[in-house]
N, CA, C and O atoms as CSV, one atom per row, in Angstrom:
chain,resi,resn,atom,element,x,y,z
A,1,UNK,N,N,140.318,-82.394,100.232
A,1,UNK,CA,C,141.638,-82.417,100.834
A,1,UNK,C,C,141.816,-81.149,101.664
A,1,UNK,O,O,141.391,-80.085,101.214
A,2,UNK,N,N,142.482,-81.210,102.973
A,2,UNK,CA,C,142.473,-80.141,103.750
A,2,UNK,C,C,144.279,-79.475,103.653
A,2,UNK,O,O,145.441,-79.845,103.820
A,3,UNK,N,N,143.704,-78.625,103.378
A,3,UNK,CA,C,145.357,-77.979,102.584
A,3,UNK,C,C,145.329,-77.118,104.561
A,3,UNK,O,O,144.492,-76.587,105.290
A,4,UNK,N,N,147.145,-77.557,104.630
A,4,UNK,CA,C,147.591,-76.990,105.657
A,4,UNK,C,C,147.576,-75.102,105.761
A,4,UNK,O,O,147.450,-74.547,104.670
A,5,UNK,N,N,147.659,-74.466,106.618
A,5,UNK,CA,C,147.424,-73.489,106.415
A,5,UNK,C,C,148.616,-72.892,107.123
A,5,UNK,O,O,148.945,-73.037,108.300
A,6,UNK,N,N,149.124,-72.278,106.283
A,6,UNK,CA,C,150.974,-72.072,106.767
A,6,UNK,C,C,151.076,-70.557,106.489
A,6,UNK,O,O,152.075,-70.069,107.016
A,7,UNK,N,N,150.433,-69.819,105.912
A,7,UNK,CA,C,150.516,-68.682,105.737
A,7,UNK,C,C,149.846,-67.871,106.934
A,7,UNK,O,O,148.745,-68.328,107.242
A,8,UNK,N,N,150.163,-67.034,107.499
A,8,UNK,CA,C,149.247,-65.773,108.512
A,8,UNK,C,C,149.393,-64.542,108.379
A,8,UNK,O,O,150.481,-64.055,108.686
A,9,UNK,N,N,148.617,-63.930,108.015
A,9,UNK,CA,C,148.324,-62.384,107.443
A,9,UNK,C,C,148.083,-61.932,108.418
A,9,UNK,O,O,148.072,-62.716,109.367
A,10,UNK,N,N,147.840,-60.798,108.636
A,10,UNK,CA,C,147.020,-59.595,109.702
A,10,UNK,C,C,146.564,-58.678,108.585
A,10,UNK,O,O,147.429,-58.240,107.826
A,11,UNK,N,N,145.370,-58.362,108.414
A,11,UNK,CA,C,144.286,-57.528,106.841
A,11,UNK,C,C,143.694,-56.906,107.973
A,11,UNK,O,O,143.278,-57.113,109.113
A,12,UNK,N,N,143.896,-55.858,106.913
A,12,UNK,CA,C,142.810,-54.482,107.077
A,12,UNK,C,C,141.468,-54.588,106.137
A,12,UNK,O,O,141.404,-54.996,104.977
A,13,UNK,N,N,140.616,-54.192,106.821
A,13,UNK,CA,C,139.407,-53.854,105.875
A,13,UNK,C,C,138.024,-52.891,106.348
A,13,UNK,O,O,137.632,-52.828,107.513
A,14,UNK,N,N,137.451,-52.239,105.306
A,14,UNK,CA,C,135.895,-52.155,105.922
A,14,UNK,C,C,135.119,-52.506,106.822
A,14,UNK,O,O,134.993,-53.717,107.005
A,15,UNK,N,N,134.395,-51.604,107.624
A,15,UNK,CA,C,133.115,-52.419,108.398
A,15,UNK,C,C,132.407,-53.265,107.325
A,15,UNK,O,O,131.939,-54.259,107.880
A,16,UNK,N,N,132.188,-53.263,106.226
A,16,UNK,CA,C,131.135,-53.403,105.309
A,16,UNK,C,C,131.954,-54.931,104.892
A,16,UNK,O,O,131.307,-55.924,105.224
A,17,UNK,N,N,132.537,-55.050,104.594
A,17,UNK,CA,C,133.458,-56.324,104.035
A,17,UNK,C,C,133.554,-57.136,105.126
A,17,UNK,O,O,133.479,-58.345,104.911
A,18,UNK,N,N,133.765,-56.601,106.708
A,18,UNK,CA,C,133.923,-57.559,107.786
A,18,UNK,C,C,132.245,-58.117,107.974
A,18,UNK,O,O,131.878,-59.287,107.868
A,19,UNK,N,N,131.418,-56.976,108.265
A,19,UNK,CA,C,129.993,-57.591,107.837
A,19,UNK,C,C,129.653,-58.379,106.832
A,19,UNK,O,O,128.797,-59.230,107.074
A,20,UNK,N,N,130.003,-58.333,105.997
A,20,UNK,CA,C,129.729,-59.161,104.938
A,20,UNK,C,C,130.455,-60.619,105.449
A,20,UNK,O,O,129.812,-61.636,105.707
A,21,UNK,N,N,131.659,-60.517,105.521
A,21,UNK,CA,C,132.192,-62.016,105.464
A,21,UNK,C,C,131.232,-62.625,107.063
A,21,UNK,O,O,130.391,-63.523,107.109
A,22,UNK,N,N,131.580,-62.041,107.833
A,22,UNK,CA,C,130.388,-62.653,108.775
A,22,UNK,C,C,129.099,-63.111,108.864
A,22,UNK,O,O,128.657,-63.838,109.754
A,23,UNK,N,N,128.499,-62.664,107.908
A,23,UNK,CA,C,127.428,-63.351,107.985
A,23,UNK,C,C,127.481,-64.596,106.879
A,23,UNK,O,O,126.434,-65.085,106.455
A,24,UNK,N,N,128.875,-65.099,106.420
A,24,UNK,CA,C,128.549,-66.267,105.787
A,24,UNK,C,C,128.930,-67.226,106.684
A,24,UNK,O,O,129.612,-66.993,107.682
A,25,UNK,N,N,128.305,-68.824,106.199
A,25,UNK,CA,C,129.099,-69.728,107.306
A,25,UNK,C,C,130.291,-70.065,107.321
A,25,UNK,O,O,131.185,-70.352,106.524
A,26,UNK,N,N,130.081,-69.949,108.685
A,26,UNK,CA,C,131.612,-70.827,109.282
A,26,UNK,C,C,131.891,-70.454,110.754
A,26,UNK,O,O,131.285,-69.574,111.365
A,27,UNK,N,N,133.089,-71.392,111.358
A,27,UNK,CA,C,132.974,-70.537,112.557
A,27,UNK,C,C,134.003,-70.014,113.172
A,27,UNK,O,O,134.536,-70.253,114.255
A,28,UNK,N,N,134.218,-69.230,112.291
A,28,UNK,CA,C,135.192,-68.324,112.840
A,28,UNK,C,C,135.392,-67.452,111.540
A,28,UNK,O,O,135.209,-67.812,110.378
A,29,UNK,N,N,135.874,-66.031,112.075
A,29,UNK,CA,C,135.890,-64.917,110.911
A,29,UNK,C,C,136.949,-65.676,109.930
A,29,UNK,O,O,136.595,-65.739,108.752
A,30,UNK,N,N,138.106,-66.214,110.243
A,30,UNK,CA,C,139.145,-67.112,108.740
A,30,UNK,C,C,138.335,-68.119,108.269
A,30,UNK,O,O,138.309,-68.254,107.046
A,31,UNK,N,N,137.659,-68.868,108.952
A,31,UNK,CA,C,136.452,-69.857,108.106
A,31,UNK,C,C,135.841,-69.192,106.991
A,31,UNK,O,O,136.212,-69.192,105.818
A,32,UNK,N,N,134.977,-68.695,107.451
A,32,UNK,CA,C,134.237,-67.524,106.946
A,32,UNK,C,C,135.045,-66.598,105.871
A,32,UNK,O,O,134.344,-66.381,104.883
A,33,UNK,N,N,135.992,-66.157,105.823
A,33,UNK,CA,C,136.590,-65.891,104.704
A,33,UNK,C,C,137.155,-67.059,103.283
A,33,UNK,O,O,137.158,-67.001,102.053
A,34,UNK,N,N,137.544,-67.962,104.242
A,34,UNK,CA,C,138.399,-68.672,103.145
A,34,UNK,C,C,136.828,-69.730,102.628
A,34,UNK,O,O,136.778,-70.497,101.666
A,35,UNK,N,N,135.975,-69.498,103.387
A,35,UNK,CA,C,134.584,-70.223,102.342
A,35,UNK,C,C,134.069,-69.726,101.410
A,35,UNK,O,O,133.487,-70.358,100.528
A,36,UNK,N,N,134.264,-67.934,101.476
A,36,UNK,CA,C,133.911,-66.829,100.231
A,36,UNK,C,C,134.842,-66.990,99.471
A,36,UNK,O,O,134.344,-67.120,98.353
A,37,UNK,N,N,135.926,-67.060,99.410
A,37,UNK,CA,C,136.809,-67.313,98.651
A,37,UNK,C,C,136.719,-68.491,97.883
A,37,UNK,O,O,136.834,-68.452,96.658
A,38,UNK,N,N,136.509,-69.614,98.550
A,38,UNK,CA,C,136.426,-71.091,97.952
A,38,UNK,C,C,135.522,-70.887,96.960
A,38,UNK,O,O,135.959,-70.845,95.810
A,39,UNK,N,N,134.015,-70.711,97.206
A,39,UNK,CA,C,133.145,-70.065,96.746
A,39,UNK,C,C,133.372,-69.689,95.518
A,39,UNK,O,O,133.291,-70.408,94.522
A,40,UNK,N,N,133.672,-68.514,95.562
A,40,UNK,CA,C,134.314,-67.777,94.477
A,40,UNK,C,C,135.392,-68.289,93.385
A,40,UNK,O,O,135.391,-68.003,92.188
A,41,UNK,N,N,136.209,-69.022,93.999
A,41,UNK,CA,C,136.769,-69.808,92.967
A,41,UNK,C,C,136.076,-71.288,92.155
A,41,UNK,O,O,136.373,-71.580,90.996
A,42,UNK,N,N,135.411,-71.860,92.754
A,42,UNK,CA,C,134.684,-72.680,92.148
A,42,UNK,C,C,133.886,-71.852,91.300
A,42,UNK,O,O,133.924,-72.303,90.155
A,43,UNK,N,N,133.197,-70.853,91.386
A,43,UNK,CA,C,131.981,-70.206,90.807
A,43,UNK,C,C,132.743,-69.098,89.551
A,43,UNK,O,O,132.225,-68.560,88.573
A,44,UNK,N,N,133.951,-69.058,89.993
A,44,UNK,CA,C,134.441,-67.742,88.883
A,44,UNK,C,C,134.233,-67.908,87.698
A,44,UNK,O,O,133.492,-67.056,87.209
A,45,UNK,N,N,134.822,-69.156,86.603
A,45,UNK,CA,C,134.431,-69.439,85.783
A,45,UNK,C,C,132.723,-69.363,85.320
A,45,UNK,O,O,132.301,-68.381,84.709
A,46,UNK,N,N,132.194,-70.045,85.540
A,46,UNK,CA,C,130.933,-69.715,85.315
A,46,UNK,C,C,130.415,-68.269,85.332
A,46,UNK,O,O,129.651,-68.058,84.390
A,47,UNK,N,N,130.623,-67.171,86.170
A,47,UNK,CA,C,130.204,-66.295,86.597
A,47,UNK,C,C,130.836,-65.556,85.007
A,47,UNK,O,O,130.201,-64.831,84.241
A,48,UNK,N,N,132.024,-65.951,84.892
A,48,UNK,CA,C,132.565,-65.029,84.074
A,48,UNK,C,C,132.251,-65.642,82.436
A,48,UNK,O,O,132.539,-65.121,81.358
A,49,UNK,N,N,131.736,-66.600,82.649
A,49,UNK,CA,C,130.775,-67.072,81.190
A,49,UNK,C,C,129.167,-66.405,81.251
A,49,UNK,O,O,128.673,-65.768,80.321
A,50,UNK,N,N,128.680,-66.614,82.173
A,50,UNK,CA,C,127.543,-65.495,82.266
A,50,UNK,C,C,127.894,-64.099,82.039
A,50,UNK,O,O,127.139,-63.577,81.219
A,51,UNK,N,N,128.912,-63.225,82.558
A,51,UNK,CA,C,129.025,-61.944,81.835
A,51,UNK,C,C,129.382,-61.798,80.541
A,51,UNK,O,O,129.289,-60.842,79.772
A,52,UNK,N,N,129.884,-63.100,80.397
A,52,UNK,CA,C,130.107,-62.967,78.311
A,52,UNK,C,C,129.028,-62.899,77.977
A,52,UNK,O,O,128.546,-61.915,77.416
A,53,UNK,N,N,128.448,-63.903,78.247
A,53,UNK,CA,C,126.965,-64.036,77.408
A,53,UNK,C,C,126.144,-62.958,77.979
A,53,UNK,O,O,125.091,-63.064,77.351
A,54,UNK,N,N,126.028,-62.094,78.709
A,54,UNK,CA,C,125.483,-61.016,78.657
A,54,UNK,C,C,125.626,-59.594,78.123
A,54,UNK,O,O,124.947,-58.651,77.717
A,55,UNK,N,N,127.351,-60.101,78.433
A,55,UNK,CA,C,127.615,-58.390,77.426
A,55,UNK,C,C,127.411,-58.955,76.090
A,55,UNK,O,O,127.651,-57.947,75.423
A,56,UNK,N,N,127.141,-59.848,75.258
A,56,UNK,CA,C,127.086,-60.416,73.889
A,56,UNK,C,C,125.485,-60.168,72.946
A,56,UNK,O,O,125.216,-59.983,71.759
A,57,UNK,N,N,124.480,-60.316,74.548
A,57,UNK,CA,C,123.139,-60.086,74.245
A,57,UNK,C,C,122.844,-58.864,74.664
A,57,UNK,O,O,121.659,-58.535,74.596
A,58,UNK,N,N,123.884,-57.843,75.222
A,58,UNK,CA,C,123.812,-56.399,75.198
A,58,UNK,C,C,124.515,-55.604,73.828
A,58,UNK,O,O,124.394,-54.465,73.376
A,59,UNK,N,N,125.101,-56.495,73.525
A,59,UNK,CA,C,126.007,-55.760,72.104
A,59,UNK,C,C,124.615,-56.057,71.000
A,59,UNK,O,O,124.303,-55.187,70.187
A,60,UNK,N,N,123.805,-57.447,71.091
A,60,UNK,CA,C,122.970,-57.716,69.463
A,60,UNK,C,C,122.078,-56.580,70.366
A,60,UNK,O,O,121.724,-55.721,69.558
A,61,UNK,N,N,121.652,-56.290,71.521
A,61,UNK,CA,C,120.352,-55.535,71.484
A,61,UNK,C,C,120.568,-53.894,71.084
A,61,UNK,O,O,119.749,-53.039,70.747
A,62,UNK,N,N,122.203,-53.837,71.295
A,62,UNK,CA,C,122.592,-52.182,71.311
A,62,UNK,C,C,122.368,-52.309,69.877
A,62,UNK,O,O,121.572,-51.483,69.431
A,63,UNK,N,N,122.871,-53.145,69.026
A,63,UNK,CA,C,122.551,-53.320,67.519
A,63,UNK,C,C,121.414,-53.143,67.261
A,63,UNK,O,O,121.087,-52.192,66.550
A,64,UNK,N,N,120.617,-53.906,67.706
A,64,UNK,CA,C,118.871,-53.842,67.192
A,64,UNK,C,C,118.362,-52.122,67.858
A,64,UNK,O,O,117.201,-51.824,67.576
A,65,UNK,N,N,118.854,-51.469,68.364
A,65,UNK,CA,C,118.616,-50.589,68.899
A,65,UNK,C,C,118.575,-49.526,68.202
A,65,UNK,O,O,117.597,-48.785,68.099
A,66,UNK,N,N,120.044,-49.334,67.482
A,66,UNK,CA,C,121.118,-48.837,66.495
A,66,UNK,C,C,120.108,-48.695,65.228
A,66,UNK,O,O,119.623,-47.743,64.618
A,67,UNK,N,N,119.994,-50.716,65.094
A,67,UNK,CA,C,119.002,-50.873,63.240
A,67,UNK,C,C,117.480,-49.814,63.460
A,67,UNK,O,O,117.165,-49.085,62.520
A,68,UNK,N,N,116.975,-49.818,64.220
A,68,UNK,CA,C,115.507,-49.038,64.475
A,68,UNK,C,C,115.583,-47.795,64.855
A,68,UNK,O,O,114.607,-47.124,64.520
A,69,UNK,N,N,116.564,-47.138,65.555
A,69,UNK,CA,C,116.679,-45.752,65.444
A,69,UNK,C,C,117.013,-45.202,64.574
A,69,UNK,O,O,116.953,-43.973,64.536
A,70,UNK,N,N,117.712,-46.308,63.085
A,70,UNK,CA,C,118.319,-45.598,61.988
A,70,UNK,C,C,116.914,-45.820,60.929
A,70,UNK,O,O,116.886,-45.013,60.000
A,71,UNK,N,N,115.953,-46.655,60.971
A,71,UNK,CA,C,114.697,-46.982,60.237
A,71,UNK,C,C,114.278,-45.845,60.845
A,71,UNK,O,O,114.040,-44.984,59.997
A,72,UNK,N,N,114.042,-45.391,62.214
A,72,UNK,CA,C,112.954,-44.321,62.617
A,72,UNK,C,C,113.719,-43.035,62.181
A,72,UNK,O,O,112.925,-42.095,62.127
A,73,UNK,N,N,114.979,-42.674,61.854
A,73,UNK,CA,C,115.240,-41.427,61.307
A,73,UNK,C,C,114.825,-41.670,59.716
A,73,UNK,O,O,114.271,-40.730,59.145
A,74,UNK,N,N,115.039,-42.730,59.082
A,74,UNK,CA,C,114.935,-42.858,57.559
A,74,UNK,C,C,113.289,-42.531,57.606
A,74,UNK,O,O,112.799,-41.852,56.703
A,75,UNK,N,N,112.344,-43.118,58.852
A,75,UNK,CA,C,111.040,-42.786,58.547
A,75,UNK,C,C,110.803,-41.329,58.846
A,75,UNK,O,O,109.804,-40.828,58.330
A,76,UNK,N,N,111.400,-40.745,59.432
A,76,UNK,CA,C,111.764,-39.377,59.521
A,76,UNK,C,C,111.467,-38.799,58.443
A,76,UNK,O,O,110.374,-38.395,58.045
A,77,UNK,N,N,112.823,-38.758,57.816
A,77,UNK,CA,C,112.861,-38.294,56.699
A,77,UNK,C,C,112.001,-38.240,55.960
A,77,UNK,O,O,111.622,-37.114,55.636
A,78,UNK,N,N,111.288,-39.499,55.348
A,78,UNK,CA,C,110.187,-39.553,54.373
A,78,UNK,C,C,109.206,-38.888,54.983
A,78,UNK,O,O,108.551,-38.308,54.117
A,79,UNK,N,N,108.818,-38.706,55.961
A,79,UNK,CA,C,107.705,-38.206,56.288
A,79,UNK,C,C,108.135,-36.335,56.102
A,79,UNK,O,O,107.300,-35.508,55.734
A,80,UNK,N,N,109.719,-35.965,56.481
A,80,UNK,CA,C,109.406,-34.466,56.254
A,80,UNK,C,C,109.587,-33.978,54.739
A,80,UNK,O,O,109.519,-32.846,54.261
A,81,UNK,N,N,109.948,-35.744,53.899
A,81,UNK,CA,C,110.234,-35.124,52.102
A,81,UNK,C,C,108.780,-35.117,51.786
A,81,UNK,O,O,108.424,-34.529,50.765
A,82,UNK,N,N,107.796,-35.771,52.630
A,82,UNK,CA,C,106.160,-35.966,51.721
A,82,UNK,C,C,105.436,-34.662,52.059
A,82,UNK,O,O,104.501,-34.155,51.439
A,83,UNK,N,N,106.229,-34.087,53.489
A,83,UNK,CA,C,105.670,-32.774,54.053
A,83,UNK,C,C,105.525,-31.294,52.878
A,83,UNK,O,O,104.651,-30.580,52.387
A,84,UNK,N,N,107.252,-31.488,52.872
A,84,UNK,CA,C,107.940,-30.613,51.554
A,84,UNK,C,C,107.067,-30.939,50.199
A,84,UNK,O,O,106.618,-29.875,49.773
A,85,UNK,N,N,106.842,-31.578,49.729
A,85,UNK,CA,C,106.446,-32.148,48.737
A,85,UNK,C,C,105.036,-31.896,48.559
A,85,UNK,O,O,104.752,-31.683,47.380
A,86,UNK,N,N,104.168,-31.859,49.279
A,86,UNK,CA,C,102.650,-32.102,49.662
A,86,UNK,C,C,102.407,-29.941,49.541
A,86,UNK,O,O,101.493,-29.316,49.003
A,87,UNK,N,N,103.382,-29.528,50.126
A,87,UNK,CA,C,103.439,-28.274,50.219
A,87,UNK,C,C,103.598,-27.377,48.899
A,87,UNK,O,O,103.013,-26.375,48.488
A,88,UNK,N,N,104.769,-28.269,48.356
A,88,UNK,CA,C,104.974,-27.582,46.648
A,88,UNK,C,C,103.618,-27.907,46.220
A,88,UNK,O,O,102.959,-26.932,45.856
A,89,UNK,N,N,103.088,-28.955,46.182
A,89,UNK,CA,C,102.228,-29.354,45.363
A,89,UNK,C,C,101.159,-28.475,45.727
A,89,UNK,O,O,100.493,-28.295,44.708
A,90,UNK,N,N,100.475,-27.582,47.089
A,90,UNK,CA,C,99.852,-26.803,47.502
A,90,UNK,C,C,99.868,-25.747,46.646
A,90,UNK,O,O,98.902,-25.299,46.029
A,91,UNK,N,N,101.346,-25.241,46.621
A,91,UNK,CA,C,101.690,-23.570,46.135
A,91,UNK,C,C,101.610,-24.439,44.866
A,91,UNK,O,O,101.104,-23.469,44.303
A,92,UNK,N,N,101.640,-25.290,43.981
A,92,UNK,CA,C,101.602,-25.307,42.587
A,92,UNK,C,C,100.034,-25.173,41.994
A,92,UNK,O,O,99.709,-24.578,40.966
A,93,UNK,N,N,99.242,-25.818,42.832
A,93,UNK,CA,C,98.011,-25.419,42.490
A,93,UNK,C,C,97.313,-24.454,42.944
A,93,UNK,O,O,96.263,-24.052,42.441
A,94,UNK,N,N,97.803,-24.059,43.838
A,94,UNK,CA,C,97.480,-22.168,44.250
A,94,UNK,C,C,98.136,-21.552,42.895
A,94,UNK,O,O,97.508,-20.681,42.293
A,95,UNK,N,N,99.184,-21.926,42.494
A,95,UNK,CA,C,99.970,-21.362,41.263
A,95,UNK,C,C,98.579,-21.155,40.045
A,95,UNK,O,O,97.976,-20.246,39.475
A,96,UNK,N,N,98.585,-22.455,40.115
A,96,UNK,CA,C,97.835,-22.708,38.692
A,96,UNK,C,C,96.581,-22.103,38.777
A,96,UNK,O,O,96.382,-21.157,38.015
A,97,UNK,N,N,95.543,-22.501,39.669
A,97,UNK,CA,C,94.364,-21.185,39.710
A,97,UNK,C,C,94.576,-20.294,40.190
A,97,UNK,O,O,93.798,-19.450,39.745
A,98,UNK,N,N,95.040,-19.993,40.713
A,98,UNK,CA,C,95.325,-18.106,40.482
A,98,UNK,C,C,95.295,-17.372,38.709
A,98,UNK,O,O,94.715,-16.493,38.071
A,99,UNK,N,N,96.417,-18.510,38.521
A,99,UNK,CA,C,96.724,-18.165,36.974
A,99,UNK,C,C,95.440,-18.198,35.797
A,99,UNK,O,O,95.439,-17.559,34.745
A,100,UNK,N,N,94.288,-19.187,36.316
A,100,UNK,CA,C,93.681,-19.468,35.382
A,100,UNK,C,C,92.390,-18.571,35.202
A,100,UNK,O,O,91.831,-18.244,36.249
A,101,UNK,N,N,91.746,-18.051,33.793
A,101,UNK,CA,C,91.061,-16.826,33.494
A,101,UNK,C,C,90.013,-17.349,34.344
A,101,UNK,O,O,89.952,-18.537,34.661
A,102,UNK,N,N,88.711,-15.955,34.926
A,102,UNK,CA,C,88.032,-16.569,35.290
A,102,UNK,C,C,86.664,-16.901,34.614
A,102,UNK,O,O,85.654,-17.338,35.166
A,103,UNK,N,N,86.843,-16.620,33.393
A,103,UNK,CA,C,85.846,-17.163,32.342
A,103,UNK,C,C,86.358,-18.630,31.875
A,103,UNK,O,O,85.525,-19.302,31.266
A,104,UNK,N,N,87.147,-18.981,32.009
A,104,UNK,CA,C,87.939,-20.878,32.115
A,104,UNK,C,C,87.207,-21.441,33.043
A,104,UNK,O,O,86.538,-22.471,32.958
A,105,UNK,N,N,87.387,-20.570,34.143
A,105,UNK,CA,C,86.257,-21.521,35.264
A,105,UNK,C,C,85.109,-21.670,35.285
A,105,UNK,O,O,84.422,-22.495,35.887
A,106,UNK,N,N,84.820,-20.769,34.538
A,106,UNK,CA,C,83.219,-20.633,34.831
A,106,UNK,C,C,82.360,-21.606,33.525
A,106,UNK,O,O,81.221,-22.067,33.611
A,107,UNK,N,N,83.284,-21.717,32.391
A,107,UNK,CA,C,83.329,-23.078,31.553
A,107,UNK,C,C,83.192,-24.011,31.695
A,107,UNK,O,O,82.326,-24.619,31.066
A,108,UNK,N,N,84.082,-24.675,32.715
A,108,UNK,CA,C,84.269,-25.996,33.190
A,108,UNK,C,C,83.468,-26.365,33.774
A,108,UNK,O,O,83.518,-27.502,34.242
């Protein structure tokens, strides 16, 4: 249906926006606008169901992101408690022979 066109504006804009609408079809620069527009309204919906579903599979990946940087600090950790740990156990047996006579050793 060809809707009458009863309204007339005079718009300001950008070189960049007048380039733009020009190079879509039509023939004439108001063609050419009101086809980006048309465009755009047929397509909005959709467009704006694709950014759901993308910010949705940016939220589970920021999550999965979140879950593995918090596993790689927990593996962190264990690795600097086995460090600590590995170290006592060093100075405990430096402890212990040091301590031990050296006629014990020479026994064994």
């Amino acid at each position: 249906m060809k809707e009458p066109k009863s309204i007339s504006r005079s718009i300001r804009m950008t070189e960049t926006v007048y380039t733009y609408v020009n190079q879509h079809i039509g023939d004439g620069f108001n063609q050419k606008f009101e086809n980006i527009c048309h465009r755009f309204m047929r397509e909005e919906a959709e467009l704006d169901r694709r950014i759901s579903e993308k910010k949705k599979l940016l939220q589970q990946l920021n999550d999965k992101v979140r879950d593995i940087q918090n596993g790689l600090r927990t593996a962190e950790d264990i690795h600097w408690q086995l460090e600590r740990i590995k170290t006592e156990l060093r100075d405990s047996i430096d402890k212990c022979n040091s301590n031990r006579s050296p006629t014990a050793g020479a026994a064994g």
